[in-house]
C-alpha positions, 0 to 999 in steps of 0.5 A: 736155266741161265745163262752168266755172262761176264764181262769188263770195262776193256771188253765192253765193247764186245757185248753187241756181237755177243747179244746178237749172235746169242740170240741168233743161234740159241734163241730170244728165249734163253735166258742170260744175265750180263754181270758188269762193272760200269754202266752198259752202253746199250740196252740189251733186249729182254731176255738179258738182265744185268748185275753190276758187280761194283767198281771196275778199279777194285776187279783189276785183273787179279781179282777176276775170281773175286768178281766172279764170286761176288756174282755167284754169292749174289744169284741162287741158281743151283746150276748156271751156264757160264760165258765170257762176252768174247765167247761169240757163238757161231753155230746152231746150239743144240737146246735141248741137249743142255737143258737135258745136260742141266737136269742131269746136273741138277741130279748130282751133287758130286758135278762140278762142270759139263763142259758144253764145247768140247774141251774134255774130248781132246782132254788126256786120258779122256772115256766114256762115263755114262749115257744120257739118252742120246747123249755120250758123257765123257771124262778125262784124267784128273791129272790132265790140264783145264779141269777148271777151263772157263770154256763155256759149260754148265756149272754147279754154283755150289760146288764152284763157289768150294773151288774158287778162291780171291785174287786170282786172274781167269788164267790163275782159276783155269791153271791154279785152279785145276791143281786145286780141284785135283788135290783139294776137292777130288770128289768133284766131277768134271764131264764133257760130252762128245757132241759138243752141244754148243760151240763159239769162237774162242779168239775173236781178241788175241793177246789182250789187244782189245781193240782188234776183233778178229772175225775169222772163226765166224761164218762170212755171212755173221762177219758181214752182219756184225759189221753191217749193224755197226757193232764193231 
């Protein structure tokens, strides 16, 4: 299993605190792919690769889905975890569960999404769906919002590549796209758990002002460390 993880020319700059906290908190071991526009400006250590898209100037920002497609026309994994380079993890990430979640994924043809946060927990008309083991798999109401959240979560490339069409920002895929997969691709399952097997800070850039990193939704002890190694 990997894991994909995006980024762009504005956000670069985070990716030094992504890799160091990646590893810190899910392990050397784990596998990831950096997918990029211009050259990195570090080398990171050896469990992550890179792909470089292409030119930045032709991914502006409407045309995230079309970088994004470009990757995932590009791999063969089957099933893939999918990150954003702000999407700084703050806690111990149960591994074992998501490699559980990905065999499972990999079983079922009909799955779009496992959400490995817990977006489908607070999602409306959320229940229970089934039980992996330990693990409580839950589902939320097709109506409700962010069936196509880009929140961290497990991903069938197949499934997503029916989903996702050009021209479209990030917000467009989570807000247009949720009402596409409700009313084109309704066979398509999106699941959660109530565990949560994962979980990173989600604001760590607020509103688009790159050049503030908000380090609050960190531990103090990861904030000091990440100023401490320079990387911001």
């Amino acid at each position: 299993m990997r894991v994909l993880v995006t980024t762009s020319d504005k956000y670069m700059h985070l990716l030094r605190g992504f890799v160091h906290l990646f590893n810190k908190y899910w392990g050397t071991n784990t596998k990831a792919l950096i997918c990029h526009y211009s050259d990195l400006p570090f080398t990171p250590t050896p469990n992550f690769e890179t792909f470089k898209i292409g030119d930045q100037e032709l991914y502006p920002f409407k045309k995230w889905s079309d970088g994004l497609i470009k990757v995932l026309e590009s791999i063969d994994d089957e099933v893939f975890v999918l990150m954003l380079e702000d999407y700084w993890i703050n806690r111990m990430v149960n591994a074992e569960m998501i490699m559980d979640l990905y065999a499972y994924m990999k079983s079922r043809d009909d799955l779009l999404k496992i959400d490995l946060m817990n977006d489908r927990l607070y999602a409306g008309g959320m229940r229970d769906y089934a039980s992996l083991g330990y693990i409580d798999l839950i589902i939320s109401d097709p109506n409700s919002a962010y069936h196509m959240s880009l929140m961290t979560g497990l991903w069938r490339r197949d499934n997503m590549l029916k989903v996702l069409i050009p021209n479209e920002s990030a917000h467009e895929i989570e807000t247009i796209g949720t009402t596409r997969v409700r009313e084109q691709h309704s066979d398509l399952i999106v699941l959660g758990t109530r565990q949560a097997p994962l979980r990173h800070a989600v604001d760590i850039v607020r509103s688009l002002k790159v050049d503030e990193v908000n380090l609050k939704s960190l531990h103090k002890h990861d904030a000091d460390e990440i100023k401490g190694l320079g990387f911001i």
